[in-house]
C-alpha positions in Angstrom: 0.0 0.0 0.0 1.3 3.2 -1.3 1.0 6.1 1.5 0.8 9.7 0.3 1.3 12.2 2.9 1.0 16.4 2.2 2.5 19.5 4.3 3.0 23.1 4.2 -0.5 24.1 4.3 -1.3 27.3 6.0 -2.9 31.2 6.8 -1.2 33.4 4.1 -2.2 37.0 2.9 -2.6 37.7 -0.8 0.3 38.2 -2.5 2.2 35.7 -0.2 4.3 32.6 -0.7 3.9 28.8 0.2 5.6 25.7 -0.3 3.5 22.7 -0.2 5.4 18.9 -0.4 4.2 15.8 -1.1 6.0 12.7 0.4 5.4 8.9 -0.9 6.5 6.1 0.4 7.7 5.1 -3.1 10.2 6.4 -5.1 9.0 9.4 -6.8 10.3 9.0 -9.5 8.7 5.5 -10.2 5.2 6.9 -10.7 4.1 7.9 -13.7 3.3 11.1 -13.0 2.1 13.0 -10.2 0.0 15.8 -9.4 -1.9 18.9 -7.3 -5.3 18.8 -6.9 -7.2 21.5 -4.9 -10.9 21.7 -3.9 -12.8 24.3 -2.0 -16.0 23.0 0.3 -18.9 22.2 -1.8 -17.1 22.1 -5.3 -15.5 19.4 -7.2 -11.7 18.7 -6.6 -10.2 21.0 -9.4 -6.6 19.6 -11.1 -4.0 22.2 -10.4 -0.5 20.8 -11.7 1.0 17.8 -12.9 4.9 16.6 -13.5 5.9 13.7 -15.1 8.3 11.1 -14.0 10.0 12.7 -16.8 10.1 16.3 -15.7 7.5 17.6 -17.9 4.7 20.0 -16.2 1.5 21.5 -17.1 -0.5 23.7 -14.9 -4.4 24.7 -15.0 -4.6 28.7 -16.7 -5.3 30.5 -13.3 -2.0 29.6 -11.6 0.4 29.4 -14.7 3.3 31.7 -13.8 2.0 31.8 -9.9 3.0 27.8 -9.2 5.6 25.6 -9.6 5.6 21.7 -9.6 8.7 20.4 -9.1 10.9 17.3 -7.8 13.3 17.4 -4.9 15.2 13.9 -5.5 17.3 14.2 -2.6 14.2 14.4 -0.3 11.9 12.0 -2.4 9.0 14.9 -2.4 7.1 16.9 -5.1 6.7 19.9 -4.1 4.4 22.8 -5.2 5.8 26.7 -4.8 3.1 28.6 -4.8 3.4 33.1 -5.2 1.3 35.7 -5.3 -1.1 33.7 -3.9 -5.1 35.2 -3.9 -8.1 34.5 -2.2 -9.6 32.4 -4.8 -6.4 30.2 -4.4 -7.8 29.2 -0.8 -8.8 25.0 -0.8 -7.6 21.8 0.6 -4.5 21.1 -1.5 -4.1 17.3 -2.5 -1.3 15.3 -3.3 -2.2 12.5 -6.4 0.5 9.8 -7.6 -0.4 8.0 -10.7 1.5 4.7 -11.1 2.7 3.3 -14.4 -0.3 0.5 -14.4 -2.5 3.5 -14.0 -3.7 3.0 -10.2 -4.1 6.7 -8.4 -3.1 7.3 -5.0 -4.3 10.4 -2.7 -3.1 12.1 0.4 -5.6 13.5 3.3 -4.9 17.1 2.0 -3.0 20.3 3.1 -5.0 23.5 4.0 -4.3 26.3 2.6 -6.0 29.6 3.4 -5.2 33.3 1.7 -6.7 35.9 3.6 -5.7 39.1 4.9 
């Protein structure tokens, strides 16, 4: 059983900064891919970014050139830098890892909450 565990969540005011990291207990790098989700209470969970176990990333249109998906090997976490964060940004942030025969794991979620 694949655990997926998030952190980093937190109270931020607009135009701030966050890091959130996503730990597996798998290699990283032996998904497929893996991704940010986010969803806000009462809405479907929204896709945010995705990076590939070969470094490629794509990011939904509202946060392209806020977030960044990226790998730290050395730690074994995908990360997600968030800036310039805004209100509408605020939602339970979730950690997805696809592996190669196509079975998705999920993490509890990381809060995070832009408000001034």
């Amino acid at each position: 059983q694949v655990v997926v565990v998030e952190s980093g969540g937190g109270l931020v005011q607009p135009g701030g900064s966050l890091k959130l990291s996503c730990a597996a207990s798998r290699r990283v790098v032996d998904f497929q891919d893996m991704a940010w989700y986010r969803q806000v209470t009462g809405k479907q969970r929204e896709w945010v970014a995705t990076i590939t176990r070969g470094g490629s990333t794509t990011y939904i249109d509202s946060v392209q050139g806020r977030f960044t998906i990226f790998i730290l090997y050395a730690d074994n976490t995908v990360n997600l830098q968030m800036n310039n964060l805004k209100p509408e940004d605020t939602a339970v942030y979730y950690c997805n890892a696809k592996s190669t025969s196509g079975v998705e794991y999920w993490g509890k979620g990381t809060l995070v909450t832009v408000s001034s």
